[in-house]
C-alpha positions, 0 to 999 in steps of 0.5 A: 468553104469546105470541100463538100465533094470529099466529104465522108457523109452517108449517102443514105439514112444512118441511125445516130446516138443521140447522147452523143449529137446533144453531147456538146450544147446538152440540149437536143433542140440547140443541137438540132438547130445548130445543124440544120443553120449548117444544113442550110449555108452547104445547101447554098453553097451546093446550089451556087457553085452547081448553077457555076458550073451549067453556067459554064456550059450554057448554051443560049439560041434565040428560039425557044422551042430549040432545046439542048441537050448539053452532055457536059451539064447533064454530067455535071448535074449527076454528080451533084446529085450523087452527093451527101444531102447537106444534112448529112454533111452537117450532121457529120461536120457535127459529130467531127467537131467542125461546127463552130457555135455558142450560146449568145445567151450565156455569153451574157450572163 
């Protein structure tokens, strides 16, 4: 897994030149679908190591109406809600040449 905290990903919406997202399949519909199959394996990724991490600081009691507020898993929580969106982090694994991909159909032919 890469290191999804230091990534350099926007936080916020930047613009991209599309010549250069579909410069490497020539289709911007591959491309796009390339990145957004990435898009989904970091959200996963994201998502198991964050429900990891409150996990850790998890606090059970046999009442219902008891609610904690656990200090440490707050934190936890605003960090991972300061990250990059996984598309971003994709689209930028994209353009750095991170993606590892090929096209099943013309390895065939």
């Amino acid at each position: 897994m890469n290191d999804l905290k230091n990534t350099k990903a926007p936080v916020s919406t930047v613009t991209i030149n599309r010549n250069e997202f579909d410069e490497k399949t020539e289709n911007i519909y591959e491309a796009i679908s390339i990145v957004s199959k990435r898009a989904v394996q970091i959200n996963s990724e994201i998502k198991k190591e964050l429900l990891e991490k409150l996990e850790e600081f998890a606090t059970y009691s046999d009442s219902l109406e008891e609610v904690f507020e656990n200090k440490e898993q707050i934190e936890v929580s605003k960090f991972y809600e300061k990250l990059p969106k996984p598309h971003a982090m994709a689209i930028t694994e994209w353009l750095e040449d991170k993606i590892y991909h090929r096209n099943t159909e013309k390895d065939e032919q």
